[in-house]
N, CA, C and O atoms as CSV, one atom per row, in Angstrom:
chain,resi,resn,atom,element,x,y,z
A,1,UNK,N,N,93.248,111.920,122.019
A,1,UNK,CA,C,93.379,112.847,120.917
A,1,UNK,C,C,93.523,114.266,121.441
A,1,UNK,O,O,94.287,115.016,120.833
A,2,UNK,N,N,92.969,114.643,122.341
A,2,UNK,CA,C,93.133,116.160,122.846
A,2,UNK,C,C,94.121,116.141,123.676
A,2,UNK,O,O,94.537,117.296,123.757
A,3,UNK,N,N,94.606,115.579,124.212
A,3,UNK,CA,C,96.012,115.107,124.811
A,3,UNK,C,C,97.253,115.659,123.650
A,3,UNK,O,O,98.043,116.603,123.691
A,4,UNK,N,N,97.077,114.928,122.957
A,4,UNK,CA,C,97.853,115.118,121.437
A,4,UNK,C,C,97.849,116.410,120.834
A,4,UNK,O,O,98.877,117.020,120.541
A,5,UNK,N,N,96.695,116.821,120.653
A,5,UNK,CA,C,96.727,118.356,120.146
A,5,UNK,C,C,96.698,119.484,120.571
A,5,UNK,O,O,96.464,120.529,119.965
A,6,UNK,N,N,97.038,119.237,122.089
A,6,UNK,CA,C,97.443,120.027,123.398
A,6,UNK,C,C,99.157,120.207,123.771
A,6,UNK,O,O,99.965,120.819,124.468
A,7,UNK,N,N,99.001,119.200,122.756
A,7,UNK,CA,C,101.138,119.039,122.945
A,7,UNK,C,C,101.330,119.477,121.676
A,7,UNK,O,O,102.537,119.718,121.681
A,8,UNK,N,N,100.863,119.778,120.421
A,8,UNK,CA,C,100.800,119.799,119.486
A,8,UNK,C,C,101.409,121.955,119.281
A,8,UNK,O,O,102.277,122.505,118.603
A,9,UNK,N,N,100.596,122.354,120.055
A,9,UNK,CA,C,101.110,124.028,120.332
A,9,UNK,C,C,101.946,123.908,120.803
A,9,UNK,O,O,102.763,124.468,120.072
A,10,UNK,N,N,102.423,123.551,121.579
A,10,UNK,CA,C,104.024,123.941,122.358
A,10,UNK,C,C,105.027,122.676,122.094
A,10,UNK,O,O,105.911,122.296,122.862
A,11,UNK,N,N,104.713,122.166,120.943
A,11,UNK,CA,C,106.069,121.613,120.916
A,11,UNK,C,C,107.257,122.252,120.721
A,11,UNK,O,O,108.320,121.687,120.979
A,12,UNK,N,N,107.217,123.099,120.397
A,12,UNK,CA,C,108.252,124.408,120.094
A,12,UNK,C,C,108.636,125.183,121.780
A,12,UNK,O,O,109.314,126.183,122.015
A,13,UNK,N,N,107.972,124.350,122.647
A,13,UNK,CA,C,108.348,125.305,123.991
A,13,UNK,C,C,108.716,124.335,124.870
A,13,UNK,O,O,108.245,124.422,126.004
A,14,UNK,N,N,109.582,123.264,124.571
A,14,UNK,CA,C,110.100,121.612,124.998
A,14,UNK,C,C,110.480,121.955,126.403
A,14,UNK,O,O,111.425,122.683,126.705
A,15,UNK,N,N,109.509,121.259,127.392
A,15,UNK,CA,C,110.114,121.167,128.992
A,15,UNK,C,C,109.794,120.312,129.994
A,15,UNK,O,O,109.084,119.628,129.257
A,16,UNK,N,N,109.714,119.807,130.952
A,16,UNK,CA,C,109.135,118.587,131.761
A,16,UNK,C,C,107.850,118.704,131.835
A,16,UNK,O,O,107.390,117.621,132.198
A,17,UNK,N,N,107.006,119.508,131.666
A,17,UNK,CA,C,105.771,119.678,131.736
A,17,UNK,C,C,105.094,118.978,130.704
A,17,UNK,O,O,104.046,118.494,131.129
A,18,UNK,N,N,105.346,118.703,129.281
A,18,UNK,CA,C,105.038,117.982,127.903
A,18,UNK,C,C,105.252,116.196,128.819
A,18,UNK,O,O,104.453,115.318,128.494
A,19,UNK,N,N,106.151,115.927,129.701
A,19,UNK,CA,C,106.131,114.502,129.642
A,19,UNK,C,C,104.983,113.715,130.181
A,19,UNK,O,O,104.743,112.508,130.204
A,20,UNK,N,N,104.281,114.885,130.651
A,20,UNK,CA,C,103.014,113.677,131.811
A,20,UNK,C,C,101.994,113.563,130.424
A,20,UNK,O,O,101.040,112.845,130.722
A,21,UNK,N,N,101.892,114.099,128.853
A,21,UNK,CA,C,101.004,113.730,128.224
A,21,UNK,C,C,101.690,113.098,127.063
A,21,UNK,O,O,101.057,112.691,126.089
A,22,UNK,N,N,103.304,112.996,127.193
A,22,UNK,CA,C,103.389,111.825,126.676
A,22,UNK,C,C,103.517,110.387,127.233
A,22,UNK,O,O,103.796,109.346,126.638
A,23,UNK,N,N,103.311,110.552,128.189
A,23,UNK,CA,C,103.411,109.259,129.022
A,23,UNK,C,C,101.866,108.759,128.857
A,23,UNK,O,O,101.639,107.551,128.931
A,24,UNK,N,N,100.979,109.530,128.669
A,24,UNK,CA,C,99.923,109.102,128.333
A,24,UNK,C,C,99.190,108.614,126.626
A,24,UNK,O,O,98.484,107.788,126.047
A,25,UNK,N,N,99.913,109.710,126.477
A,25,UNK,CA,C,99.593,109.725,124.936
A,25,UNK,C,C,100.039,108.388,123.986
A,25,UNK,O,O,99.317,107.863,123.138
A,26,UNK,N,N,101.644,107.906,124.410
A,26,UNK,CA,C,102.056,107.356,123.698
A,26,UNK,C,C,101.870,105.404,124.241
A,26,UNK,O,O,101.956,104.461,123.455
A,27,UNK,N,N,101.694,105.333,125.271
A,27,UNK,CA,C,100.579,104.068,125.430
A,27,UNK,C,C,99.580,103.685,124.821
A,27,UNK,O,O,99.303,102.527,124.508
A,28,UNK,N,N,98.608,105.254,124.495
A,28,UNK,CA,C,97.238,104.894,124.221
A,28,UNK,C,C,97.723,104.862,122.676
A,28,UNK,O,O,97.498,103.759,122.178
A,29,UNK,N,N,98.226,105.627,121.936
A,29,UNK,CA,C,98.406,104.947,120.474
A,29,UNK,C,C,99.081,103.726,120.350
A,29,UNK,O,O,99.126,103.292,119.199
A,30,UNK,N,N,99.583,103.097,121.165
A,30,UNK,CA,C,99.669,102.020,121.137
A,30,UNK,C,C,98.633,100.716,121.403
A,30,UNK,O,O,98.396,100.043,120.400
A,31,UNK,N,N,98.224,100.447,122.212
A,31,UNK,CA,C,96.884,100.141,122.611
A,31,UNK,C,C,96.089,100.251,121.439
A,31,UNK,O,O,95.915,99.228,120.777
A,32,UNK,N,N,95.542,101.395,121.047
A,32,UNK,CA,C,94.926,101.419,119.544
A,32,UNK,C,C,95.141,101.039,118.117
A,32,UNK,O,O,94.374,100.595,117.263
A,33,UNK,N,N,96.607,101.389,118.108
A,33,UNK,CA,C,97.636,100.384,117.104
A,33,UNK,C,C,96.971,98.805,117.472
A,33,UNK,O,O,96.063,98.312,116.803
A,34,UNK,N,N,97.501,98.243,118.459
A,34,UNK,CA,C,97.238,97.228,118.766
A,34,UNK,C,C,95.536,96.721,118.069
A,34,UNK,O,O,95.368,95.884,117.182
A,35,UNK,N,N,94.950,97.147,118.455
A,35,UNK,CA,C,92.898,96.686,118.748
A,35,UNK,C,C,93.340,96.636,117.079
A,35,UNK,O,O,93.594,95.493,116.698
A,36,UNK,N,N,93.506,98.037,115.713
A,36,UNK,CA,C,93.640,98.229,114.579
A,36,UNK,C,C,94.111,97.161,114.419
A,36,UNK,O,O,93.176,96.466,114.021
A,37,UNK,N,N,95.165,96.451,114.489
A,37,UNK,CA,C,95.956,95.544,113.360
A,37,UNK,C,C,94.983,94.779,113.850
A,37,UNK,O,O,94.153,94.570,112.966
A,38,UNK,N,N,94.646,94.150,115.090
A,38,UNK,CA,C,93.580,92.828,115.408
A,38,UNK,C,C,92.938,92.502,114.773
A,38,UNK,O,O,92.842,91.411,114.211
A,39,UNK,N,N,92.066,93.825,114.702
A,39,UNK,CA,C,90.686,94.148,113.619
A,39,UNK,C,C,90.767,93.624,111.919
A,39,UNK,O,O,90.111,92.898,111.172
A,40,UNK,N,N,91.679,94.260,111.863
A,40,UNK,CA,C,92.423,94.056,110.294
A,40,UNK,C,C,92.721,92.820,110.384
A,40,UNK,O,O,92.163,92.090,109.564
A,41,UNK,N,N,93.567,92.247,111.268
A,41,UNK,CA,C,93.635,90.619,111.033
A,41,UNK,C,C,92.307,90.181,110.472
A,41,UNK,O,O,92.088,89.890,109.296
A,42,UNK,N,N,91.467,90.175,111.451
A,42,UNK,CA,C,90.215,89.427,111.310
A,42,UNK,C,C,89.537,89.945,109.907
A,42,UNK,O,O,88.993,89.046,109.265
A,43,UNK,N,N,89.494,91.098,109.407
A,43,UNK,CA,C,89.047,91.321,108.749
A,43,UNK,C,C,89.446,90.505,106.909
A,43,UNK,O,O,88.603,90.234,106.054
A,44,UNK,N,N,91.165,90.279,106.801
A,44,UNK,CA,C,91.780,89.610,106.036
A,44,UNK,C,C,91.572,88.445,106.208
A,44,UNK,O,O,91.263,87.857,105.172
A,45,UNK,N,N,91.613,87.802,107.162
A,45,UNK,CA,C,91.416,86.379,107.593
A,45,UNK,C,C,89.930,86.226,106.836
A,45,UNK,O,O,90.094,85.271,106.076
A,46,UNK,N,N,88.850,86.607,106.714
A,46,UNK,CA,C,87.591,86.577,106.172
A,46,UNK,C,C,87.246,86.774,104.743
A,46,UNK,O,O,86.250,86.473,104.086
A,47,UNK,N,N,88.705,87.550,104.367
A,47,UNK,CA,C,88.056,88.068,103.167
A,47,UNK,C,C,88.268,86.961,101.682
A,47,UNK,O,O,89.119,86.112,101.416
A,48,UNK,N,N,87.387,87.327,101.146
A,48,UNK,CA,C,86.926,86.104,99.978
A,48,UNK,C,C,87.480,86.962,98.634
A,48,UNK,O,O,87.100,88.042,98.180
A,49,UNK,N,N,88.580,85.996,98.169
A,49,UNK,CA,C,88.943,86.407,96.657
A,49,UNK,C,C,88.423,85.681,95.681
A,49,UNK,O,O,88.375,84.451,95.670
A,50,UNK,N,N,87.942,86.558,94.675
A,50,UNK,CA,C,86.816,85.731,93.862
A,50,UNK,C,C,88.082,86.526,92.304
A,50,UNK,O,O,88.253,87.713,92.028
A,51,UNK,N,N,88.646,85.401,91.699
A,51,UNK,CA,C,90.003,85.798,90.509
A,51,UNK,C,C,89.113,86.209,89.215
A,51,UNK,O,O,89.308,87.162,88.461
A,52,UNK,N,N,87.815,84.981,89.146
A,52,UNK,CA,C,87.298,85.473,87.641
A,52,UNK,C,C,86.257,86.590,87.849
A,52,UNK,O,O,85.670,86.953,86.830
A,53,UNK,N,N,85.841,87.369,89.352
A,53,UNK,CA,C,85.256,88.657,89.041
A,53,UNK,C,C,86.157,89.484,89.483
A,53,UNK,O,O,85.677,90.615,89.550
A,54,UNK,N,N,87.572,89.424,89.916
A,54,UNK,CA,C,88.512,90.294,89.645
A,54,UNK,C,C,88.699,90.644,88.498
A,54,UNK,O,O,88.658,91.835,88.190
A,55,UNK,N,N,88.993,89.488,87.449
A,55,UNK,CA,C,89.432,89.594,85.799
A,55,UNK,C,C,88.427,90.499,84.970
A,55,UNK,O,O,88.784,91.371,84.179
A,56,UNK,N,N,86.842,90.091,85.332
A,56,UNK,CA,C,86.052,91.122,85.077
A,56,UNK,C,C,86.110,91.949,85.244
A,56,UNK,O,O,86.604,92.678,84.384
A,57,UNK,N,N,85.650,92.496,86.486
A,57,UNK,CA,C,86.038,94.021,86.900
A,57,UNK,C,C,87.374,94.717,86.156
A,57,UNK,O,O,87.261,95.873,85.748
A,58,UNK,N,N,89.047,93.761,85.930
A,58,UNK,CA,C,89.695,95.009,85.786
A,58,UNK,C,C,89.096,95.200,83.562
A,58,UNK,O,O,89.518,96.093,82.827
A,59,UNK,N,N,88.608,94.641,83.348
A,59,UNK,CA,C,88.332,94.000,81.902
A,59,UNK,C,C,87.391,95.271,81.329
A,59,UNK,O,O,87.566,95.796,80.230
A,60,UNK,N,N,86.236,95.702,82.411
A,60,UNK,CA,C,85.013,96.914,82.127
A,60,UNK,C,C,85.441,97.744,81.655
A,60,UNK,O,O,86.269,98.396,82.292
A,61,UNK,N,N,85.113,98.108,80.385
A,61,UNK,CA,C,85.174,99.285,80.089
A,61,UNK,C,C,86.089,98.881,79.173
A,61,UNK,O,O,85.926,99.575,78.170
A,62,UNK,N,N,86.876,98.188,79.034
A,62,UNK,CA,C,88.147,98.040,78.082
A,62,UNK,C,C,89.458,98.130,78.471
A,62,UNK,O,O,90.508,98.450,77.914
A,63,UNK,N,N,89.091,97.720,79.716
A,63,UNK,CA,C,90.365,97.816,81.100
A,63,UNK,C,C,91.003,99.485,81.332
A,63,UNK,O,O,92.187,99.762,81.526
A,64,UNK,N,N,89.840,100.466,81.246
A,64,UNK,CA,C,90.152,101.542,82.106
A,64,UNK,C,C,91.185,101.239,82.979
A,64,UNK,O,O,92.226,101.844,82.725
A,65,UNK,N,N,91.216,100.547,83.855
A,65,UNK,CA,C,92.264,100.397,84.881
A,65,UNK,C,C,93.696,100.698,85.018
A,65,UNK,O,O,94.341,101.133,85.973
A,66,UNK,N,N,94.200,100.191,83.229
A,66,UNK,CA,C,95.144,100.473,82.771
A,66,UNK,C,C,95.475,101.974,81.992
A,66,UNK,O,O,96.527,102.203,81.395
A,67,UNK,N,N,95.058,102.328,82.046
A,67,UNK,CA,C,95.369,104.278,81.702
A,67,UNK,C,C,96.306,104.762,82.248
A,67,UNK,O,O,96.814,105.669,81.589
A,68,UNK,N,N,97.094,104.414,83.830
A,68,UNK,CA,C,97.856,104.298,83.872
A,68,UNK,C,C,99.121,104.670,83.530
A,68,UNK,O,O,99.893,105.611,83.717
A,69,UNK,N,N,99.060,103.199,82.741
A,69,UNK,CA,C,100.046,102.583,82.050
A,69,UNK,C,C,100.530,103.058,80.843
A,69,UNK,O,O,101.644,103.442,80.487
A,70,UNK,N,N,99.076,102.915,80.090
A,70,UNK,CA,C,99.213,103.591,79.176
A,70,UNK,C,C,99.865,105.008,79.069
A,70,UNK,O,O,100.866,105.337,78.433
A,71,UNK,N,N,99.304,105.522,79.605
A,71,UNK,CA,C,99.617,107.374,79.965
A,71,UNK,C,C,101.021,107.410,80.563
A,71,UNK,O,O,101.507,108.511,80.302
A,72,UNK,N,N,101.993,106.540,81.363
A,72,UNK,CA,C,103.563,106.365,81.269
A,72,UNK,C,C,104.184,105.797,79.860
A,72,UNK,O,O,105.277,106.234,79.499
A,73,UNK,N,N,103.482,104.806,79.048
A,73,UNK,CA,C,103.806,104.808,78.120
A,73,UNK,C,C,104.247,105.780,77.196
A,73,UNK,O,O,105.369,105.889,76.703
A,74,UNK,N,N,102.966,106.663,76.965
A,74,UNK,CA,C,102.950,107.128,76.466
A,74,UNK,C,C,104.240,108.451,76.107
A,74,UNK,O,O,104.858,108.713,75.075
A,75,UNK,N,N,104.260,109.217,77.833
A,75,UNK,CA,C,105.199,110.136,78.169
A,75,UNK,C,C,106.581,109.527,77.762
A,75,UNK,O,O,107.293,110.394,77.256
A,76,UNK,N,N,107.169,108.312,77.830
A,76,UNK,CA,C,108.108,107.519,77.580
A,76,UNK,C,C,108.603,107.544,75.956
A,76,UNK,O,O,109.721,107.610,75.445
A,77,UNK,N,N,107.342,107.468,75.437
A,77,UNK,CA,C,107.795,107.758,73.637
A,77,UNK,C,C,108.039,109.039,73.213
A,77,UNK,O,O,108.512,109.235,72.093
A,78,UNK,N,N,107.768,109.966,73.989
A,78,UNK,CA,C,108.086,111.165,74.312
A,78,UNK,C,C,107.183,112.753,74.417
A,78,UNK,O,O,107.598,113.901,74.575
A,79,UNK,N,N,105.761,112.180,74.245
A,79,UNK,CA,C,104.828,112.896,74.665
A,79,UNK,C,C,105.210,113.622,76.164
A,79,UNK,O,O,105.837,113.292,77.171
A,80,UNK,N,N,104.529,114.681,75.742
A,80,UNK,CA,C,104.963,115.349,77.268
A,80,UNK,C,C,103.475,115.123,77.465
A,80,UNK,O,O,102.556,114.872,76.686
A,81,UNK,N,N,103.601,115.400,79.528
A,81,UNK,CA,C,102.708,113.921,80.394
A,81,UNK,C,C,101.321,115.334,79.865
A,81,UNK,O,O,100.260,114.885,79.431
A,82,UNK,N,N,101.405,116.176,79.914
A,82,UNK,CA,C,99.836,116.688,79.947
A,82,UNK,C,C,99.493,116.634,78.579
A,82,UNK,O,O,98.262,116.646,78.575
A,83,UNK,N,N,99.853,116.588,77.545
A,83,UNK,CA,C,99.491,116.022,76.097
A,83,UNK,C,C,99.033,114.724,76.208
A,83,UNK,O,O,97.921,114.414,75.782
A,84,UNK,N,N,100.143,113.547,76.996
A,84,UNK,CA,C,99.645,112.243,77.415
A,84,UNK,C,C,98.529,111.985,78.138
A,84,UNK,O,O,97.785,111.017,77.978
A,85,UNK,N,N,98.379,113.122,79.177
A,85,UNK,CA,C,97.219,112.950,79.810
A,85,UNK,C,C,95.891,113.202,79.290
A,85,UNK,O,O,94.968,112.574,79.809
A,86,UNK,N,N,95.584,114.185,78.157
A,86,UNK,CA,C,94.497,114.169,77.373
A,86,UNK,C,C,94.115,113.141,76.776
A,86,UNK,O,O,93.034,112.561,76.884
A,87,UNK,N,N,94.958,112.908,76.162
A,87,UNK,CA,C,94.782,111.813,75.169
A,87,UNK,C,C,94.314,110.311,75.809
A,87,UNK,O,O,93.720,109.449,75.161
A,88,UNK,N,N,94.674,110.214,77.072
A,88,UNK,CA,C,94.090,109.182,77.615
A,88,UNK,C,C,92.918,109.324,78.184
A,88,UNK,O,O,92.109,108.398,78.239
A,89,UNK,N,N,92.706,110.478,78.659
A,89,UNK,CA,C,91.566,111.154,79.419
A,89,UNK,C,C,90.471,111.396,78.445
A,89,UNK,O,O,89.362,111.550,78.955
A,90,UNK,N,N,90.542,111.457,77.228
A,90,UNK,CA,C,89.890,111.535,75.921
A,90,UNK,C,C,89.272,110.182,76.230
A,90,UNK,O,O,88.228,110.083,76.875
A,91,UNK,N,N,89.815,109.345,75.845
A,91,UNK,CA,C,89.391,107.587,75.213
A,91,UNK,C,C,89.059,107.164,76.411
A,91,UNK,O,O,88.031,106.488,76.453
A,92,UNK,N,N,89.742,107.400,77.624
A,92,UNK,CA,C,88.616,106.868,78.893
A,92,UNK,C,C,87.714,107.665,79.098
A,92,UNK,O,O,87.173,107.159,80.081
A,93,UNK,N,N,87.244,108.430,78.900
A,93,UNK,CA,C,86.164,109.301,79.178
A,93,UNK,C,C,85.254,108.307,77.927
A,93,UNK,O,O,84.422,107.472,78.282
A,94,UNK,N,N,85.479,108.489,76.917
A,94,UNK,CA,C,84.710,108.280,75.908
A,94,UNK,C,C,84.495,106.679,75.991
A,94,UNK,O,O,83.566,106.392,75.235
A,95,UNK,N,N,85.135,105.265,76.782
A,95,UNK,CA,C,84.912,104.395,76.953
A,95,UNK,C,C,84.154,103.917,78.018
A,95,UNK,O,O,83.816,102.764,78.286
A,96,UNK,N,N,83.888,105.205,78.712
A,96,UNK,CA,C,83.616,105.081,80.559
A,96,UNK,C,C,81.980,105.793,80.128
A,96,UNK,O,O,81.036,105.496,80.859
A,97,UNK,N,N,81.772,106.607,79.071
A,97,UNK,CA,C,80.448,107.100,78.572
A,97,UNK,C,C,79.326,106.528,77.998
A,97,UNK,O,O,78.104,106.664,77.941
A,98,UNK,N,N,80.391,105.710,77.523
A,98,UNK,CA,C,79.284,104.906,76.312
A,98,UNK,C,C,79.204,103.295,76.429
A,98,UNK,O,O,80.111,102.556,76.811
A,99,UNK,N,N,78.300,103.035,76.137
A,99,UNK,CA,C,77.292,101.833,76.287
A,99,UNK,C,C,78.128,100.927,75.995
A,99,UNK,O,O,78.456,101.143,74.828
A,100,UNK,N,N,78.897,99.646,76.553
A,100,UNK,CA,C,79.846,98.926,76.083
A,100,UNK,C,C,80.820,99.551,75.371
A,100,UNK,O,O,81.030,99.387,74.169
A,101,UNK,N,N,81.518,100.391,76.235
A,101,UNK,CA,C,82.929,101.361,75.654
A,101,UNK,C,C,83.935,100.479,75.792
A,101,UNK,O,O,83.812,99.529,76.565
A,102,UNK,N,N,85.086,100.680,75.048
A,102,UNK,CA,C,86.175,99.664,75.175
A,102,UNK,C,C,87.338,100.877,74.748
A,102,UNK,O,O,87.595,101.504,73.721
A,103,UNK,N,N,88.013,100.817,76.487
A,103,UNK,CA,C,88.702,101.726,75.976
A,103,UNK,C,C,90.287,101.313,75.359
A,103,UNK,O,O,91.023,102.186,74.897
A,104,UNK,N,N,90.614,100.128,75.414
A,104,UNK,CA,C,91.939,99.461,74.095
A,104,UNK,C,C,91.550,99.795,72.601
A,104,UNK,O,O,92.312,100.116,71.689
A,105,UNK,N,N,90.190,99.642,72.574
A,105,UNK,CA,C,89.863,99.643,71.206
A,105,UNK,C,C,89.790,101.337,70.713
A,105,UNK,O,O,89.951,101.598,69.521
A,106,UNK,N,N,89.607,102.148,71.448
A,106,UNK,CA,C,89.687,103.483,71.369
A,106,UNK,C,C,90.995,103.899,71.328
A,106,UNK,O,O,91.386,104.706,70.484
A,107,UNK,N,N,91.936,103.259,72.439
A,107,UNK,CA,C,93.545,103.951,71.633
A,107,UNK,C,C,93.979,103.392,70.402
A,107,UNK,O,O,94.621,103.973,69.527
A,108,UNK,N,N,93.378,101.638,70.404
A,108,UNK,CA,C,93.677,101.460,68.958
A,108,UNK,C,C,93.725,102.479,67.808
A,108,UNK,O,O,94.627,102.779,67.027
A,109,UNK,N,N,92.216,103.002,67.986
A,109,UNK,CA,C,91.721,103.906,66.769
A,109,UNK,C,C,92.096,105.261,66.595
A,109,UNK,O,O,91.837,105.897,65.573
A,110,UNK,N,N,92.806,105.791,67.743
A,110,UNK,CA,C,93.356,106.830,67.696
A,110,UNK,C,C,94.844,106.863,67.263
A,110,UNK,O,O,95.744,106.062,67.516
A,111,UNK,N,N,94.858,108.334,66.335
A,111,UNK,CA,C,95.709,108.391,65.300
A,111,UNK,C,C,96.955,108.949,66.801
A,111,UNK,O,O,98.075,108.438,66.822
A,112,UNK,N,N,96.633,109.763,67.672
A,112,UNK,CA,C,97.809,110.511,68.410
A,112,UNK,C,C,98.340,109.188,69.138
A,112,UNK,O,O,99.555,109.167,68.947
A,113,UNK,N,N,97.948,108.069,69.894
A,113,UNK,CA,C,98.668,107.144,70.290
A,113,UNK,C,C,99.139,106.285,68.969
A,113,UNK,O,O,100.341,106.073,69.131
A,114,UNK,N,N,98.787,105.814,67.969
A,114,UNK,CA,C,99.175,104.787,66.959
A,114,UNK,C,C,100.474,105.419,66.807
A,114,UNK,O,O,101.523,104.807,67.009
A,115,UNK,N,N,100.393,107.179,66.296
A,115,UNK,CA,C,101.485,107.765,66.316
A,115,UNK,C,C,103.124,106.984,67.110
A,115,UNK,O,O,104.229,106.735,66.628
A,116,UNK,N,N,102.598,106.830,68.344
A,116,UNK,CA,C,103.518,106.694,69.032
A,116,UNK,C,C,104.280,105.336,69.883
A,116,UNK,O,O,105.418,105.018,70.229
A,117,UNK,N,N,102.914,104.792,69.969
A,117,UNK,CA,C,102.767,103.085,70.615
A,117,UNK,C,C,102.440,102.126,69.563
A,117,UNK,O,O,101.345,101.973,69.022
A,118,UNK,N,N,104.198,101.119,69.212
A,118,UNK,CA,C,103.597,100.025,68.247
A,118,UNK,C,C,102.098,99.252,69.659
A,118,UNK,O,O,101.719,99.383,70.822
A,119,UNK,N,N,101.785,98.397,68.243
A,119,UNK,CA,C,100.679,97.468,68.869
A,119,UNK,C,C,101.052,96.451,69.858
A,119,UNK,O,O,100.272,96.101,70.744
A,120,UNK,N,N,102.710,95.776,69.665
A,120,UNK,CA,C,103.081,95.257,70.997
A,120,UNK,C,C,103.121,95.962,72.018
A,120,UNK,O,O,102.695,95.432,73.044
A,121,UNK,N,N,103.746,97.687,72.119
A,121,UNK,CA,C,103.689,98.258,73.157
A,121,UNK,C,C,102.126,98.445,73.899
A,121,UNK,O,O,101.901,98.065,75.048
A,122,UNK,N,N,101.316,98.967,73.195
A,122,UNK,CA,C,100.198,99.416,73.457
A,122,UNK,C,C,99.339,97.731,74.272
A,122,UNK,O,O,98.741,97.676,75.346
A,123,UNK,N,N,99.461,97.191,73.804
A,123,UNK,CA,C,99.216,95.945,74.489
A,123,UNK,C,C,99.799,95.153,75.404
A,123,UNK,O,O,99.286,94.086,75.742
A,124,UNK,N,N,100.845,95.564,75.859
A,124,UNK,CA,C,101.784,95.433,77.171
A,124,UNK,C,C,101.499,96.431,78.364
A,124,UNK,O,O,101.751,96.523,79.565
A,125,UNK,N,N,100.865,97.093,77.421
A,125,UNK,CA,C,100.058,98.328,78.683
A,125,UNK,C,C,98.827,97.547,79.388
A,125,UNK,O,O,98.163,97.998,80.322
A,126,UNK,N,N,98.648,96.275,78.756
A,126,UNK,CA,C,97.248,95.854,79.152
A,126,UNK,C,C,97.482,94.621,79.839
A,126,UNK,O,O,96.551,93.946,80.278
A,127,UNK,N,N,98.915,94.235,79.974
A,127,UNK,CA,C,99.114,92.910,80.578
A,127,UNK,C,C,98.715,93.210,82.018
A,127,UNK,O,O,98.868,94.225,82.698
A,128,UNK,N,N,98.245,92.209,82.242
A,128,UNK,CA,C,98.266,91.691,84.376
A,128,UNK,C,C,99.179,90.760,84.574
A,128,UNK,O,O,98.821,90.316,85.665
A,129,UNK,N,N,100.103,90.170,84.269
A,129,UNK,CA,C,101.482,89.691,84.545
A,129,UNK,C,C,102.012,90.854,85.657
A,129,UNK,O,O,102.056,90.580,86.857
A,130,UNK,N,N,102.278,91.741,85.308
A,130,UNK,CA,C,102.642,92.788,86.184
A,130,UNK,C,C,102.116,92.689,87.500
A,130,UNK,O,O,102.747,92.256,88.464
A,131,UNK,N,N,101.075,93.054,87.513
A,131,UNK,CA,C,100.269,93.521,88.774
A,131,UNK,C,C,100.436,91.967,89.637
A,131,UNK,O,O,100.883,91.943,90.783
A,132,UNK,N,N,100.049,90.828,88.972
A,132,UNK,CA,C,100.155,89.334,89.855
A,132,UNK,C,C,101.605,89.080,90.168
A,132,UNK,O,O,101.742,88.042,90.815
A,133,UNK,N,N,103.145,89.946,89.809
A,133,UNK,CA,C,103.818,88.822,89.890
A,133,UNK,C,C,104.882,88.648,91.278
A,133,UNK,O,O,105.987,88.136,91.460
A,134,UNK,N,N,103.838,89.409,92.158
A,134,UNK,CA,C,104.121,89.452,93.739
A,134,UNK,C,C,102.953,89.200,94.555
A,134,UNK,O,O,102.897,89.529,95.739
A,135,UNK,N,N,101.943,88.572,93.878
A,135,UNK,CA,C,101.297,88.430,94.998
A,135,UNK,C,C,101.376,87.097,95.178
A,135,UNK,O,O,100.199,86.818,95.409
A,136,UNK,N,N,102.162,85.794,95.238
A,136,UNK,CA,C,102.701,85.045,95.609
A,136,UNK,C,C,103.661,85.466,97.457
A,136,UNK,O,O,103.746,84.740,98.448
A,137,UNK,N,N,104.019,86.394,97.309
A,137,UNK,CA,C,105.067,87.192,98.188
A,137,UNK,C,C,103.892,87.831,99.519
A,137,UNK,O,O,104.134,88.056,100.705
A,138,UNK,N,N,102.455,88.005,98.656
A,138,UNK,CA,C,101.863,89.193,99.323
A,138,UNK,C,C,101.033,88.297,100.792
A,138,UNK,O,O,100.917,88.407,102.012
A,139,UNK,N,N,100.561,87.300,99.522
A,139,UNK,CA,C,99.557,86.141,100.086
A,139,UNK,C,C,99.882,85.644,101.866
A,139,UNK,O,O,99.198,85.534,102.884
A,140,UNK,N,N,101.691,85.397,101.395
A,140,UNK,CA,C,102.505,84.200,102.533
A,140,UNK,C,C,102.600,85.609,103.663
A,140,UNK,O,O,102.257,85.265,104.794
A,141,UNK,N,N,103.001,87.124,103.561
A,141,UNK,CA,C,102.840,87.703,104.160
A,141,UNK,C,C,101.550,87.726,105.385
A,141,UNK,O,O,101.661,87.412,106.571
A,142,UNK,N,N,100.346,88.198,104.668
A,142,UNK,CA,C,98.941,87.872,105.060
A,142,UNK,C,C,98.790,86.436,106.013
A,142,UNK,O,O,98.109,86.326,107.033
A,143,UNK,N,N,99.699,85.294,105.315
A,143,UNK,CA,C,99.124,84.158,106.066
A,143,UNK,C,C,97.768,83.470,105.923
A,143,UNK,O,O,96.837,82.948,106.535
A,144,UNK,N,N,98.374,83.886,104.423
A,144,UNK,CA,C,96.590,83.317,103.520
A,144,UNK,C,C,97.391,82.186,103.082
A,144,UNK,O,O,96.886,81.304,102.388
């Protein structure tokens, strides 16, 4: 690393003198590249997917998760994005506050999204079709 940020000032002053610390430099990020992905192998190779406390988790709250979505939706019907962004930032705040908050049921009830998102749209904001329909692709990558 100090190798690196020793070449880092004079790269702007390019001459044979810079090559003896890249000859060093650029091995050892390699080497370290190397150990990193290893690590990471092993670390994927171990790891445990659990689908029905995924489904939970993205579900809390009233699928916060998706705000998102919603909030492109929204800009799309033609809200401009920092009007969109309140308005979502409103109902997740207020679903993320309170004691079994649900925040679908909060844009439901709000008059500025009804305004704008039929109930099919607003509920296509909430699909996970989306998010799953590559990890078929992701899995065989991994070598899971």
């Amino acid at each position: 690393v100090v190798a690196a940020l020793e070449n880092c000032a004079l790269w702007h002053e390019r001459d044979i003198s810079h090559s003896s610390v890249e000859r060093m430099m650029l091995p050892d990020c390699s080497a370290t590249l190397h150990f990193m992905l290893r690590e990471m192998t092993e670390v994927v190779k171990g790891l445990g997917v659990y689908p029905d406390n995924m489904a939970r988790n993205m579900n809390v709250y009233g699928g916060v998760v998706f705000s998102q979505r919603v909030l492109l939706a929204l800009v799309e019907s033609g809200i401009s994005r920092e009007d969109a962004y309140r308005i979502v930032q409103r109902n997740a705040h207020t679903a993320w506050n309170t004691e079994g908050g649900n925040f679908r049921a909060n844009l439901e009830a709000d008059a500025d999204v009804t305004a704008k998102l039929s109930p099919t749209q607003l509920a296509a904001c909430f699909a996970t079709e989306l998010h799953q329909e590559n990890l078929g692709v992701i899995w065989e990558r991994l070598g899971i």
